[in-house]
C-alpha positions as CSV (number, residue, x, y, z in Angstrom):
1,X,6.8,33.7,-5.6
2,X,9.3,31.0,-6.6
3,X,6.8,28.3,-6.3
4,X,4.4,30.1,-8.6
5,X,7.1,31.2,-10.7
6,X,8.3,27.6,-11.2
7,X,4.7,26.8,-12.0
8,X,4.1,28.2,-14.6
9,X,7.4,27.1,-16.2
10,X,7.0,23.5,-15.4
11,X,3.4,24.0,-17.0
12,X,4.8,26.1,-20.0
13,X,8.2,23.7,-20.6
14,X,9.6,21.3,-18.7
15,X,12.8,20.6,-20.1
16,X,13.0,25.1,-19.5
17,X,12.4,24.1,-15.9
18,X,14.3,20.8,-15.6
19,X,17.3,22.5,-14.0
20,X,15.3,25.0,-11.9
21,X,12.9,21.9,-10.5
22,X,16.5,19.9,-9.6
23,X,17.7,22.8,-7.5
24,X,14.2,23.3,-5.8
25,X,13.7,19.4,-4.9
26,X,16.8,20.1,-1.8
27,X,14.2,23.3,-0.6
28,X,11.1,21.7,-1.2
29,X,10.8,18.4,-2.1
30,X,6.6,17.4,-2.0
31,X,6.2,21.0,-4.3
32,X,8.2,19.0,-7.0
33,X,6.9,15.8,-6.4
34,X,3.7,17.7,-7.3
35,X,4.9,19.4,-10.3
36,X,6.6,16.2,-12.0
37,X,3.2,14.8,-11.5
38,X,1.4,17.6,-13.0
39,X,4.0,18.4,-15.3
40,X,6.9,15.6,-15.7
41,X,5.7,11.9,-16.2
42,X,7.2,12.0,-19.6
43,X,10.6,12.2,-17.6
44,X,10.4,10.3,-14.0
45,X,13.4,8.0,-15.3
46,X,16.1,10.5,-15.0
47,X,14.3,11.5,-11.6
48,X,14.4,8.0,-10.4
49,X,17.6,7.7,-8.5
50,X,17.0,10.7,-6.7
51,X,13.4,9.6,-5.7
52,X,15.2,6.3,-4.3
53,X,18.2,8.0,-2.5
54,X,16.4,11.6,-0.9
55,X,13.1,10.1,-0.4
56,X,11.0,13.3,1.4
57,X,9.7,13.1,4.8
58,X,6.5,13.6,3.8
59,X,3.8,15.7,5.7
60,X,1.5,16.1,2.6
61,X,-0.8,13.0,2.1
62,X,-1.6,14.3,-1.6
63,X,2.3,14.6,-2.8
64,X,3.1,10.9,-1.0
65,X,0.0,9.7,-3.6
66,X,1.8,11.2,-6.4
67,X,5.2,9.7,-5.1
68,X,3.9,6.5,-5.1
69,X,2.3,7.0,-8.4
70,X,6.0,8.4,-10.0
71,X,7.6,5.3,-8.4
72,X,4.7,3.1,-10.0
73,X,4.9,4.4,-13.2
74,X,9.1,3.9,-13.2
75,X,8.9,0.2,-12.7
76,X,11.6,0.1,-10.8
77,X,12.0,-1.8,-7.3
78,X,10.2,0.9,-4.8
79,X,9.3,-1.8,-2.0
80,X,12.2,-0.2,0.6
81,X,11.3,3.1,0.1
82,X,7.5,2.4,1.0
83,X,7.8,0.5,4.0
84,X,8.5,3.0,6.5
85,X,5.7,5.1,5.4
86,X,3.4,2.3,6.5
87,X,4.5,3.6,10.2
88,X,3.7,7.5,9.2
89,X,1.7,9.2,12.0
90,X,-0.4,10.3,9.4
91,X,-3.1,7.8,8.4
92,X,-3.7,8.7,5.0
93,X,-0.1,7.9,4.2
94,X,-0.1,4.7,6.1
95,X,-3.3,3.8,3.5
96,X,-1.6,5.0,0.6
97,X,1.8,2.9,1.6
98,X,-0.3,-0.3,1.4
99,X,-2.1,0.3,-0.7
100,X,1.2,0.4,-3.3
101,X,2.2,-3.1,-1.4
102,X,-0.7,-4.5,-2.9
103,X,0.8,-4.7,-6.5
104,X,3.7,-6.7,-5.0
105,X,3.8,-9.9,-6.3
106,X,2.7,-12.8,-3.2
107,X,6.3,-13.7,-2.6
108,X,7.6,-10.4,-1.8
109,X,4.8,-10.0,0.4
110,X,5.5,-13.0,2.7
111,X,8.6,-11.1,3.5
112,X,7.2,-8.4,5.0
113,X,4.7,-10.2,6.7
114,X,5.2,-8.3,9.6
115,X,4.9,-5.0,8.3
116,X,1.1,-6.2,7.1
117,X,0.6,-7.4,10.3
118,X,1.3,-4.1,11.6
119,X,-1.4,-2.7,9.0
120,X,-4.3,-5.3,10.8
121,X,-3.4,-3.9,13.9
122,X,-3.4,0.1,13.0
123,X,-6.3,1.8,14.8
124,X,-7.3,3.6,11.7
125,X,-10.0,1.7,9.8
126,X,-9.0,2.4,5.8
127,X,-5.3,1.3,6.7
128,X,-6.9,-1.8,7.9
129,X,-9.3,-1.8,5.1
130,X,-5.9,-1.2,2.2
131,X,-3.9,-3.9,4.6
132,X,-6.8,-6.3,3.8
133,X,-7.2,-5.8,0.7
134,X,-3.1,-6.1,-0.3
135,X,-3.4,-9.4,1.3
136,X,-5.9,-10.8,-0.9
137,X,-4.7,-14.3,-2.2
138,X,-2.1,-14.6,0.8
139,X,-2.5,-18.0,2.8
140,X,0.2,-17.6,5.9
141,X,-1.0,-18.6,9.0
142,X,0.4,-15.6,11.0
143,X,-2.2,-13.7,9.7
144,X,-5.4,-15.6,11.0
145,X,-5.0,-14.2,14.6
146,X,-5.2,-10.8,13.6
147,X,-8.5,-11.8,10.9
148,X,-10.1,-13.1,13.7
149,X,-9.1,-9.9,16.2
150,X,-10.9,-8.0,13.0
151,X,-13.7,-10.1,12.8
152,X,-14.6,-9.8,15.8
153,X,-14.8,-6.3,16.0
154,X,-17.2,-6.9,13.3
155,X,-20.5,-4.9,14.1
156,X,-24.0,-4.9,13.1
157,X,-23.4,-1.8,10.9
158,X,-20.6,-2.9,9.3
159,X,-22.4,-6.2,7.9
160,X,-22.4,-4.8,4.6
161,X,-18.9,-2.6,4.6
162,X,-16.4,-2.8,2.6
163,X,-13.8,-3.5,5.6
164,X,-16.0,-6.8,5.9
165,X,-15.5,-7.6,2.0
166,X,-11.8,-7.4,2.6
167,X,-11.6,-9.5,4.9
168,X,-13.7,-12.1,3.9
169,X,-11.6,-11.8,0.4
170,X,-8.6,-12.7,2.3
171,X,-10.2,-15.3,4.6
172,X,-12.0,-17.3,1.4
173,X,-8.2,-18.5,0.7
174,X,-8.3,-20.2,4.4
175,X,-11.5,-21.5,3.5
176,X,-13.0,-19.3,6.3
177,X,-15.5,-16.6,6.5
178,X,-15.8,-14.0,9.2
179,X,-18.5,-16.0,11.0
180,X,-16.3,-19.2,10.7
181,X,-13.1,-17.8,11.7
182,X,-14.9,-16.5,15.2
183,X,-14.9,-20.8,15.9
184,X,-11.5,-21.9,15.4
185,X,-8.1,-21.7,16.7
186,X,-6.2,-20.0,14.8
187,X,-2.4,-21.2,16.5
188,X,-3.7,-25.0,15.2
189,X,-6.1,-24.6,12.0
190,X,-5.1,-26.5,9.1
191,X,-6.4,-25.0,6.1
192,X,-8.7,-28.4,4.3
193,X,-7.6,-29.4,0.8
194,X,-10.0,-31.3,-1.4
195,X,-8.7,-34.3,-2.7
196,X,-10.2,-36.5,-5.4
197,X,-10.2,-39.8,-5.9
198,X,-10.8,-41.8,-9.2
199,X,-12.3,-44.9,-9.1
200,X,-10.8,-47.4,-10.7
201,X,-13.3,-50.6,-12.7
C-alpha cells in the first residue's frame, strides 16, 4: 500500500513526496530509483550524493538501467560506482554496466583495462557484445588475446551478427579483421603505421 501510495504522490507532486521518497530510499531503494526516473529527473542533483554513497545492491535489471541513466544525466563522475556491477551475477546488469563504460572518455578506459577484459571473457554473449562495443577506438595490446579467443569462437551463423560487427569495430584500430587476427601472434604484433615520404626534385 505504501508503494502505491507513494505513487501516486510522486506522479501527482514531487516536491509533496520529496521527503516521503528520502525516507523510503533506506526500505527500498530500486522502488525509488524507479520513481525518480518516472517522476524526478528534474531533481537527481540533490539525490546525487546519496546515489554515490548508498549505491543499492541491485537485483532488478530495469531499476540498475534507470540508475545508470540518473547517474548519466547528473554528469558527475559515476565510473567507481559502476565497476562492480560489471561482476553482477545477473547478466543484464553486467550489459548495462558496460554499456555506461562506453561514454568514458579512452583514457579512463585504459585504466580499467582489466575490468573490460573481464567483459571479453564473460560467458554471456551481449556483455561480450556491450564490452566490444565500449572498446571501440581502444588500441592496447592486452586486448588482442582475448579478440582473437572471440574470433575464434566465430561461427558460421554468426557471420553476419552484430557480436562480429563489434569486434571487427574494435579490431579495424589494430589494422585487423576477425579473419586476420586468427593468423597472428597476438604477444608480438606490432600494429603497421603508414608513413609517407615526399620526394624531394
Amino acid at each position: 500500500m505504501k508503494r502505491i501510495s507513494l505513487q501516486v504522490i510522486a506522479n501527482f507532486s514531487y516536491s509533496k513526496a520529496r521527503n516521503y521518497l528520502h525516507e523510503y530510499f533506506d526500505i527500498e531503494p530500486e522502488f525509488v530509483i524507479k520513481l525518480l526516473y518516472w517522476y524526478g529527473k528534474h531533481k537527481i542533483n540533490e539525490w546525487i550524493e546519496i546515489l554515490h554513497t548508498s549505491a543499492p545492491q541491485f537485483k532488478d535489471a530495469q531499476a540498475f538501467r534507470y540508475f545508470v541513466y540518473l547517474l548519466e544525466e547528473s554528469k558527475t563522475n559515476y565510473v567507481q560506482i559502476i565497476l562492480p556491477f560489471t561482476a553482477h551475477a545477473n547478466s543484464e546488469i553486467r550489459a548495462t554496466a558496460f554499456h555506461a563504460l562506453g561514454s568514458l572518455n579512452n583514457k579512463t578506459k585504459k585504466t580499467i583495462i582489466n575490468y573490460f577484459i573481464a567483459g571479453l571473457t564473460d560467458s554471456n554473449q551481449q556483455v561480450i557484445y556491450e564490452a566490444l562495443s565500449a572498446l571501440k577506438g581502444i588500441t592496447d595490446n592486452r586486448l588482442l588475446k582475448y579478440y582473437q579467443a572471440i574470433a575464434n569462437k566465430i561461427t558460421e551463423e554468426d557471420k553476419y551478427s552484430n557480436l562480429l560487427y563489434q569486434l571487427n569495430n574494435c579490431l579495424i584500430y589494430f589494422k585487423l579483421t576477425n579473419e586476420t587476427i586468427l593468423n597472428i601472434d597476438t604477444d608480438t604484433y606490432i600494429v603497421k603505421k603508414w608513413f609517407q615520404f615526399w620526394k624531394k626534385y
